[in-house]
N, C-alpha and C positions, 0 to 999 in steps of 0.2 A: 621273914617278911611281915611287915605291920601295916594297917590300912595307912596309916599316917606316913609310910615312904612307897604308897602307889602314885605312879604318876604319867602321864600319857607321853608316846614319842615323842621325844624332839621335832617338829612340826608338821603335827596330828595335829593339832588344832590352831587356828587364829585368829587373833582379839579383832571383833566388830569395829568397822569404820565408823567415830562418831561424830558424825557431821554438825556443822552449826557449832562449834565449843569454841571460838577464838580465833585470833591467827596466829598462832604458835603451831595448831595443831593440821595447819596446810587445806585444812575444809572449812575453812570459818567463815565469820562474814554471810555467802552466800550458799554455801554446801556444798559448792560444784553445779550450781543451777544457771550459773551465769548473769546477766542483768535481764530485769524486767519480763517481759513477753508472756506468754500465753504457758510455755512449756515449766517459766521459772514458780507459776502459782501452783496449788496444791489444786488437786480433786479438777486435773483434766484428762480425759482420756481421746487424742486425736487416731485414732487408731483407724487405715483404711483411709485418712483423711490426705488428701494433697496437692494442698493451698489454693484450691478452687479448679484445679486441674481434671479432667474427668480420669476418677481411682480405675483404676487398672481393673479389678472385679466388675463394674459397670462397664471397662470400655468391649470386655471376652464375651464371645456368642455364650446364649445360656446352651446347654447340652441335653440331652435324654429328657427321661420325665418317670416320675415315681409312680409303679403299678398299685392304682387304687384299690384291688382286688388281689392282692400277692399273698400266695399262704409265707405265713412263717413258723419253722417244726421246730420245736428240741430236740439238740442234737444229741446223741450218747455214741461214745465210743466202743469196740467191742472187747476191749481193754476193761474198762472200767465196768463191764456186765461183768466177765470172767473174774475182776478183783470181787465184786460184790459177792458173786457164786462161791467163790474161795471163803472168805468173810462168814459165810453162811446167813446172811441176810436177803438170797432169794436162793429159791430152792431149784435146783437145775435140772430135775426130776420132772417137773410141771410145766407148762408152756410157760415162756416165758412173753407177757402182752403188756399192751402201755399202764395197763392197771396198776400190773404188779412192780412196775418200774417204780412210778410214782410212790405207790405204798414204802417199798424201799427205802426211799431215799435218794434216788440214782436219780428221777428228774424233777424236777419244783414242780412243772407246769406244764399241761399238754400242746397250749396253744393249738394248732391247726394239725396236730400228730407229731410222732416221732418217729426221726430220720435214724437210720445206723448209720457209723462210717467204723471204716475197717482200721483205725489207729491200734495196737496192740495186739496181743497174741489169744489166740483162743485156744486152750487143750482140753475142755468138756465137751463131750453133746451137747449142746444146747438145743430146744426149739423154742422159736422167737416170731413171735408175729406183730409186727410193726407199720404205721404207715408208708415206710420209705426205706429207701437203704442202698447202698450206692453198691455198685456189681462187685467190689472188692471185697466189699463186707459179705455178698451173700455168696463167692466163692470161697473166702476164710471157713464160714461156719460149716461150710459143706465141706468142707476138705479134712475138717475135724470131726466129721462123721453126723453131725447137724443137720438143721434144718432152717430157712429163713423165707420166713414167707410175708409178702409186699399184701396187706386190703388197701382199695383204694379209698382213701379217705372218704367220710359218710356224707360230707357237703357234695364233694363231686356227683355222688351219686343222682342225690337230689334236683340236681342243675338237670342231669342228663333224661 
């Protein structure tokens, strides 16, 4: 085989529609834009729009309302501690807290703490002290002879 008899399936690939070239080539003339109007010009976008009619988005009740005050955690999997652990890029000997996540590499950013969730399999002891963690993750760790322990985030405290 030579680069020069490579050649893609039989229809793997197909040649671009080039609009505007004639009328031989069935798109000519107007491209498939039709006569005149608003839609046949370039650089419109009516999107949402309907012809003076009240759009369907304005005619629906608006709904809920966004919590001005809502913490938001990084999330970390117990999956992806135990891959790290394996890795030997955090040591499973030590507690394991958001510090040494982050040093890791395992979260970018603490935002408002970090959450566990129990996606994946744990087979080390681990001890893990995190803001958050959802009861799956902290019967996982404990079933593998672990520890997971919930502080309450340091803003709360301060509110209280």
């Amino acid at each position: 085989m030579k680069l020069n008899e490579l050649s893609d399936n039989a229809g793997a690939t197909k040649k671009r529609k080039r609009v505007g070239r004639g009328p031989g080539s069935g798109t000519g003339k107007m491209g498939g834009r039709g006569i005149k109007g608003q839609k046949s010009r370039s650089g419109v976008a009516i999107n949402g729009y309907e012809g003076g009619q009240m759009p369907l988005y304005q005619r629906l009740p608006k709904r809920g309302f966004n919590k001005p005050n809502r913490k938001s955690y990084a999330v970390v999997n117990l999956g992806l501690i135990q891959k790290f652990v394996d890795a030997k890029k955090i040591d499973a000997k030590k507690a394991i807290t958001e510090d040494v996540l982050i040093e890791s590499g395992l979260v970018r950013r603490k935002l408002d703490g970090i959450r566990v969730l129990a996606k994946g399999e744990v087979t080390g002891k681990l001890t893990i002290e995190v803001t958050g963690a959802s009861k799956s993750a902290i019967d996982a760790v404990a079933k593998a002879g672990g520890a997971l322990t919930v502080a309450a985030p340091a803003a709360a405290e301060a509110e209280a």
